[in-house]
N, C-alpha and C positions, 0 to 999 in steps of 0.2 A: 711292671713299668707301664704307665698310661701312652697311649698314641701321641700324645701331644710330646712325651720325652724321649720315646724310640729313635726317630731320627734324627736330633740331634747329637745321640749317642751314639747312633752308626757312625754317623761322620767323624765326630772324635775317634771315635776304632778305625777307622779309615784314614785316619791322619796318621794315627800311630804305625800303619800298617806300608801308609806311601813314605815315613820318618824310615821305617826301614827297609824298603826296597827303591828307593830313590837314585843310590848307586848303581843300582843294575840300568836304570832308562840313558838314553843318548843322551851325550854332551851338545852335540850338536845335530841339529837338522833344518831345514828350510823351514820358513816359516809356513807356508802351506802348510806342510806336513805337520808343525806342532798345533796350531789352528783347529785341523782334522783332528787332531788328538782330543784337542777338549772338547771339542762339541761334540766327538762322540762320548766322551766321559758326562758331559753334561745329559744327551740324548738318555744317555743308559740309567743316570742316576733318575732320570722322567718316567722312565719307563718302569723300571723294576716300584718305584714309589707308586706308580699309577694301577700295576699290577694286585700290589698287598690293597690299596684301596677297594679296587674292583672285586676281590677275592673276601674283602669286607664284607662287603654290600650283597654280594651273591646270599652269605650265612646270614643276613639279617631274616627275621623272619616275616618284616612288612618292609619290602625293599623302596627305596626312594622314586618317587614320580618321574620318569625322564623326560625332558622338555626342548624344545629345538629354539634353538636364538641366534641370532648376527653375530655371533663372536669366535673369539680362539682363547685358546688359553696362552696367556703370556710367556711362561716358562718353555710352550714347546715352540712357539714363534720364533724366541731368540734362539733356543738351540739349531732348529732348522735357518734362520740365517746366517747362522757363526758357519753352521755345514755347508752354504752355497758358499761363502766368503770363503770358508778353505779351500774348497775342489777349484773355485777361480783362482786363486792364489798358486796353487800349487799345480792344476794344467797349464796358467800362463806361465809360470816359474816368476813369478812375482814376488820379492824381496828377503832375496837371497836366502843365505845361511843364516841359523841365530843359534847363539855359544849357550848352553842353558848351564849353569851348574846345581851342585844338590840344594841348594837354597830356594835356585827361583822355580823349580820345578816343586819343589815341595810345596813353596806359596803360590804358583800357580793351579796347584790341584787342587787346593785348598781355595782360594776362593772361589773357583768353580763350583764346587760342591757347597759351601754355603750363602753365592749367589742363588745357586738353584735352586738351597732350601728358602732362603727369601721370599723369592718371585713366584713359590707353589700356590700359593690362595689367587693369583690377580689374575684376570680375564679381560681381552682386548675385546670392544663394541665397537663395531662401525656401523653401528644403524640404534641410537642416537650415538656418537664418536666421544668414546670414553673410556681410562680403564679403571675396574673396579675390584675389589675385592671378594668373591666369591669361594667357602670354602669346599662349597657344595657342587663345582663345577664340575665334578664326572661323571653328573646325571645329564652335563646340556651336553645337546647333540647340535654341530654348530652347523648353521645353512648360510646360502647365500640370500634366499628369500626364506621368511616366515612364512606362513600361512594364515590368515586372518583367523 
């Protein structure tokens, strides 16, 4: 199976997998707290993808140039803002209770995980302010200043 088909077929296995443990997650909990759930689910799906990359590139035998630039990667951007957005949410106790049942929790995990395969290539610039497509993004090493 090529790289390019691997993970979209985790997630499908992963759907099958949240299809049948669905019933075990809360009915109910505060929105903070479900918030926190997915951006750690998204966080983790960042990570373990970022990891097989890395783990990639280690076995190449001419490894990729590393380069420093003005940016972030978009995908860990948004998961780390969903993660302040929760802990705010959920240290102020900010809006209430929410009823999940096995539907929205299924389709909420679900597009989580195929937001995040999404948004894996894009890279946020604020130095020119831009986002672009970048698949080769685990070689930049992001600064706040370049160096000429």
């Amino acid at each position: 199976m090529t790289n390019s088909k691997l993970e979209p077929n985790l997630i499908v296995g992963a759907m099958v997998i949240v299809g049948f443990a669905v019933g075990r997650l809360p009915s109910e909990l505060t929105l903070g707290r479900l918030v926190l759930w997915l951006s750690v689910l998204f966080l983790v799906h960042t990570l373990v993808r970022d990891l097989y990359l890395y783990m990639r590139l280690k076995n190449q035998t001419k490894p990729a140039e590393r380069r420093d630039a003005q940016c972030f990667c978009v995908e860990s951007g948004v998961g780390i803002l969903i993660l302040i957005l929760g802990l705010a949410l959920l240290t102020a106790n900010i809006g209430g209770n929410v009823t999940m049942t096995n539907v929205s929790w299924f389709f909420s995990i679900t597009i989580c995980l195929w937001l995040n395969f999404w948004m894996k290539d894009f890279v946020f610039s604020w130095n020119p302010w831009r986002v672009y497509r970048d698949p080769d993004h685990l070689n930049i090493v992001p600064r706040f200043k370049v160096k000429p």
